[in-house]
N, C-alpha and C positions, 0 to 999 in steps of 0.2 A: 398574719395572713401569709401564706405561700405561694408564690407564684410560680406555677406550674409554663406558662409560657415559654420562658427561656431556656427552659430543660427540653423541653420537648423538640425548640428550634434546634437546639447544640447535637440533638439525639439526630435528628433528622439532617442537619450537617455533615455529620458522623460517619452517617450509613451508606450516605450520596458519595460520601468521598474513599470510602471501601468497596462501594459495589456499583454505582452508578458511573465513574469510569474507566472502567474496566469492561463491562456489557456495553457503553454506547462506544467505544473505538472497534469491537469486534461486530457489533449492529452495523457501523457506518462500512467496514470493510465489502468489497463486492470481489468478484473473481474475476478474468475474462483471459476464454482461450484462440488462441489464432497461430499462425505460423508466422515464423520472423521473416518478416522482409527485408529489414535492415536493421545495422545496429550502429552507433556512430558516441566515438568517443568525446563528448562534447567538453569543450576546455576549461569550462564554469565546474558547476558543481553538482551537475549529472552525470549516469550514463543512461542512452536513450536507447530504447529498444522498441521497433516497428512493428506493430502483427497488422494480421491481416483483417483484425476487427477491430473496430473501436471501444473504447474503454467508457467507463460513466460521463468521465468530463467532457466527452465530446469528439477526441481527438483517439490518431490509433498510434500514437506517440506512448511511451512509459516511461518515466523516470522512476531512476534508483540513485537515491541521495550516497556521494563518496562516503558520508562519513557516519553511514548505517553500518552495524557490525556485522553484515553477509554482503556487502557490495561485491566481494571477488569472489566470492561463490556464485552471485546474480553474474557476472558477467561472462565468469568461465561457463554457465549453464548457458545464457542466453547463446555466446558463441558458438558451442556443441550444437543449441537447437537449431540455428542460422547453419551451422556447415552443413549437418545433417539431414536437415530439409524435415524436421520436425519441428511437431506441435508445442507451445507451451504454453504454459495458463500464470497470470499474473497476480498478485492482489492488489489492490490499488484503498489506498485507505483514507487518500485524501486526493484534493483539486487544488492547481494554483493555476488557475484563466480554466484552460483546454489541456492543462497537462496534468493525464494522471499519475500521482507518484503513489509507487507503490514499495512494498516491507517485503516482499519476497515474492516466492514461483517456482514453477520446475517446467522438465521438459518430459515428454510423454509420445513414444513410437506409433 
């Protein structure tokens, strides 16, 4: 007798682990645009950037984790948009309490 069972869970394992994470971290992503109020180099393991609206998690706070590989790109941007008194829009992909951190952004005249 053959048990189809177990083929089917491994199949189904398989599939989730090709295309179910990958779709749900770009699902979970949201955007959010505002102008920077402030930006502040915080000595932990942030940098934090203020807009003028708030994010999903509640707060109008963003973090960008140092040891993301666009951290100095995110901050030379955010800086530009702070001196500039421009717009910029964030992605924030995750919450930790009220803060959202976010995988990048840009700035927009």
């Amino acid at each position: 007798m053959i048990h189809k069972t177990p083929f089917f869970a491994a199949m189904a394992l398989a599939l989730t682990g090709l295309f179910g994470g990958t779709s749900l971290a770009y699902a979970q992503t949201t955007s959010t645009t505002g102008t920077v109020e402030s930006v502040h180099g915080d000595p932990g393991q942030y940098f934090v950037i203020a807009l003028s609206q708030a994010g999903r998690c509640g707060s109008k706070f963003f973090h960008i984790d140092r040891s993301t590989a666009n951290y100095k790109d995110m901050v030379a941007i955010s800086l530009t948009a702070f001196s500039a008194n421009k717009r910029m829009t964030v992605y924030v992909t995750s919450c930790s309490g009220e803060r959202n951190i976010i995988s990048h952004g840009g700035a927009y005249r």
